[in-house]
C-alpha positions in Angstrom: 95.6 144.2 98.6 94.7 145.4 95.4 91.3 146.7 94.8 90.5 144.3 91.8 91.7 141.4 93.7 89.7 142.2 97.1 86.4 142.6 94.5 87.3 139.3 93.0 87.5 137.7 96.2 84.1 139.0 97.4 82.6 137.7 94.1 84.1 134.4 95.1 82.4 133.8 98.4 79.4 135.1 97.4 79.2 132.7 94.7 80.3 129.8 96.8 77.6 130.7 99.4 75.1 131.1 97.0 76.4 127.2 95.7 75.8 126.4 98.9 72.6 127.6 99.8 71.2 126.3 96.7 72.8 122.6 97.1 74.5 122.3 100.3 77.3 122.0 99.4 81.1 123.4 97.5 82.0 126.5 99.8 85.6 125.5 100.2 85.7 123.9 97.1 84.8 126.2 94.3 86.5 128.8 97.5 89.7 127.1 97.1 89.2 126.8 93.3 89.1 129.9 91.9 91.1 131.9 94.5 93.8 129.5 93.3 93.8 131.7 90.0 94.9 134.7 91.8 96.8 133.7 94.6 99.1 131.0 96.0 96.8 128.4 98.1 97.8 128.8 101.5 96.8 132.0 101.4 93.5 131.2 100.0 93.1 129.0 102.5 94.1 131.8 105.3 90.7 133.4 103.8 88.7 130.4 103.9 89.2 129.5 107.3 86.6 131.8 109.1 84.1 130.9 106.8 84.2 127.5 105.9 84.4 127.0 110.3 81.6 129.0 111.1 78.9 127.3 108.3 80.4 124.0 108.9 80.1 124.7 113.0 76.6 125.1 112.1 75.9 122.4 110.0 77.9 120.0 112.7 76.1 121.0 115.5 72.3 120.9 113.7 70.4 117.7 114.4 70.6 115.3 116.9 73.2 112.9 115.7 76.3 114.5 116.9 77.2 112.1 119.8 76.6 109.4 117.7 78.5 110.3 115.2 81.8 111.4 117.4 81.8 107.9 118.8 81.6 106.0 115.8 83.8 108.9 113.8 86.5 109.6 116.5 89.5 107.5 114.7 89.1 108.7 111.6 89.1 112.5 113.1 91.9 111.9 114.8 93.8 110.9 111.8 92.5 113.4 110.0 94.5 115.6 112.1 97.5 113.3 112.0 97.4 113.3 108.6 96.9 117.5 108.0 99.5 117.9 110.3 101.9 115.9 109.2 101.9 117.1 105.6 101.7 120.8 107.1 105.0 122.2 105.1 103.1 121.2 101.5 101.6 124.3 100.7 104.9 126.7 101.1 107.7 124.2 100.8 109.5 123.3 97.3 106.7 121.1 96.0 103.9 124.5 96.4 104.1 124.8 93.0 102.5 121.4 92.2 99.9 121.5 94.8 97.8 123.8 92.6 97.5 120.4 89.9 96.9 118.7 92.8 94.3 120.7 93.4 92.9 120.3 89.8 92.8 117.0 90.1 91.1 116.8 93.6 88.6 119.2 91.9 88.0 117.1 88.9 87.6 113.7 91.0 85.2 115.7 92.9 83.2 116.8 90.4 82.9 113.1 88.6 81.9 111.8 91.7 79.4 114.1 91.5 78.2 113.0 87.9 78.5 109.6 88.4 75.6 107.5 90.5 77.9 104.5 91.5 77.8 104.6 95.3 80.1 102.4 97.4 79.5 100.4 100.1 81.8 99.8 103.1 80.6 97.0 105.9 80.7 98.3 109.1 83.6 95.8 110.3 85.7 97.3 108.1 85.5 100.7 109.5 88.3 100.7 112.5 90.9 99.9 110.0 89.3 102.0 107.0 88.4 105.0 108.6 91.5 105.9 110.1 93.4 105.3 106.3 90.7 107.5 104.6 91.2 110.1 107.7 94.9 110.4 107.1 94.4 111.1 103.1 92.1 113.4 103.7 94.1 115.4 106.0 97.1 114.8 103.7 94.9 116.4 100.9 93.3 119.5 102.7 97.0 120.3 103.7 98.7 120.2 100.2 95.5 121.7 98.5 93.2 123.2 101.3 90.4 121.1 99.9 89.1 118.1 102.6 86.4 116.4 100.6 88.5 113.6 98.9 88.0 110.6 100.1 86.0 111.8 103.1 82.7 113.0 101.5 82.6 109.2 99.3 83.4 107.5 103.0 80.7 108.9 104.5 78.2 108.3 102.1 79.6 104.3 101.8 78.9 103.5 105.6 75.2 103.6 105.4 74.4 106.7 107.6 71.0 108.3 107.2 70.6 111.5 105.6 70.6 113.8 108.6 73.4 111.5 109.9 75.1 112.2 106.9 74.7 116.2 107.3 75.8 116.1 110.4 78.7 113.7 110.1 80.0 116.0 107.0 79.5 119.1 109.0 81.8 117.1 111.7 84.7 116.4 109.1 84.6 119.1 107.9 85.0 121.1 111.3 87.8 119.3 112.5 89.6 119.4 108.9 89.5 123.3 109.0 90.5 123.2 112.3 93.7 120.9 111.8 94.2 123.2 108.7 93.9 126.5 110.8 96.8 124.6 112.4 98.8 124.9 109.7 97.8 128.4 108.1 98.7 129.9 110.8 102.3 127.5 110.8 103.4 129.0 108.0 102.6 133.0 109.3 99.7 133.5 106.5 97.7 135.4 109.1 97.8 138.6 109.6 97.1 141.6 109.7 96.7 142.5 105.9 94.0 139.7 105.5 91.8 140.8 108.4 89.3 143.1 105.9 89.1 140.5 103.4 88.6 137.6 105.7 85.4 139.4 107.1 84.2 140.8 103.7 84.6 137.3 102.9 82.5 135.6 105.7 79.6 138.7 105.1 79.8 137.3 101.3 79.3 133.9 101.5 76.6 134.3 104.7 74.9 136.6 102.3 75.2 134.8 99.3 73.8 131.5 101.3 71.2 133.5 102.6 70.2 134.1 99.2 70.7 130.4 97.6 68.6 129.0 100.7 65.5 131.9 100.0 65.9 130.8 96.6 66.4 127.0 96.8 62.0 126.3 96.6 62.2 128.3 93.6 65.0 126.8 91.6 66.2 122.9 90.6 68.9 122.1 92.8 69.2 119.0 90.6 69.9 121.1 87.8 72.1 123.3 89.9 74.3 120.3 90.9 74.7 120.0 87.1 76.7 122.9 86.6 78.5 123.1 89.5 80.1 120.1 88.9 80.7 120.7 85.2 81.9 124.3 86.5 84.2 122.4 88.9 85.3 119.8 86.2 86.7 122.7 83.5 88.1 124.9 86.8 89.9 121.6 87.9 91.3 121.1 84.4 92.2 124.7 84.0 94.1 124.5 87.1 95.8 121.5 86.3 97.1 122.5 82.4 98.4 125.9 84.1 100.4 124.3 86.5 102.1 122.9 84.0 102.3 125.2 81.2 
């Protein structure tokens, strides 16, 4: 790996982390984001994995809710796993080019569903049938693009949950979508050997840099912060999106 590469990706993850530590949130995203400029996505997401499992292990296992939220959760896990598995050969088949507008795009409804204060509400009857059909896009999703956020994270916050709930049930997706994910990484043979340096550098970066974003968090406007990381995300999205098909 190239010196100004392996820099680049440091730089990445520290960012991320920082984003992270500051607001909670975007480590995959903005991960999966800008690595996509230098490199095809599976193997961004090959660098992703250890991180992204390790904070979202933590933030899945913090707070009392967990049980809860596995019983009421479980079909939609499960078909989040259908779903990533399924769709494993998208990222290195004939369609990998196109995944990285895809990714754009996820990265641009992202970021206006960040902007926007419309929140939707789904009734609780409707969540056998519903959860399981948002599980199985999302895993769809993170397997073309590596990013598991659309639709899950606007589920999740439209079936009334409390906030901690709400932590904790996004630090539960999240798990089990890198997990289904690792799945498929390691599929298509994008682990190994070569990546092992980088994947660590990259886990010390983003646990330093949301070490630093959480010290700093008291001192900053997270509000404002949010602001720019989705207009960051927005431009990024439509960056990706215009290369693809330039």
């Amino acid at each position: 790996m190239r010196a100004e590469v392996f820099a680049f990706i440091l730089a990445v993850f520290a960012l991320a982390g920082f984003l992270k530590g500051v607001i909670g949130l975007g480590l995959p995203t903005i991960s999966m984001g800008l690595l996509a400029l230098v490199m095809p996505p599976v193997e961004a997401a090959a660098l992703l994995v250890l991180p992204s499992l390790l904070t979202n292990l933590w933030q899945m296992l913090r707070g009392p809710a967990l049980g809860s939220s596995l019983k009421r959760l479980w079909p939609m896990m499960l078909a989040i796993c259908a779903g990533t598995l399924a769709a494993g050969g998208l990222m290195t088949g004939a369609y990998a080019p196109y995944m990285v507008a895809l990714l754009g795009l996820m990265l641009v409804l992202y970021a206006l569903s960040g902007f926007t204060t419309l929140r939707f509400s789904v009734p609780k009857r409707h969540e056998p049938w519903f959860g399981p059909l948002i599980g199985g896009t999302t895993g769809i999703v993170a397997a073309a693009t590596g990013v598991f956020t659309i639709p899950a994270v606007p589920y999740l916050q439209a079936i009334g949950l409390e906030k901690d709930e709400l932590v904790q049930a996004l630090g539960l997706s999240f798990t089990v979508s890198t997990l289904a994910l690792t799945a498929n990484v390691a599929r298509a043979g994008a682990f190994n050997g070569s990546i092992a340096g980088a994947t660590l550098a990259a886990l010390a970066a983003s646990v330093g840099g949301m070490w630093i974003g959480q010290v700093l968090r008291s001192r900053l406007q997270p509000p404002a912060f949010r602001r720019w990381f989705f207009a960051g995300l927005l431009l990024l999205g439509l960056y990706l999106i215009a290369g693809a098909f330039r």
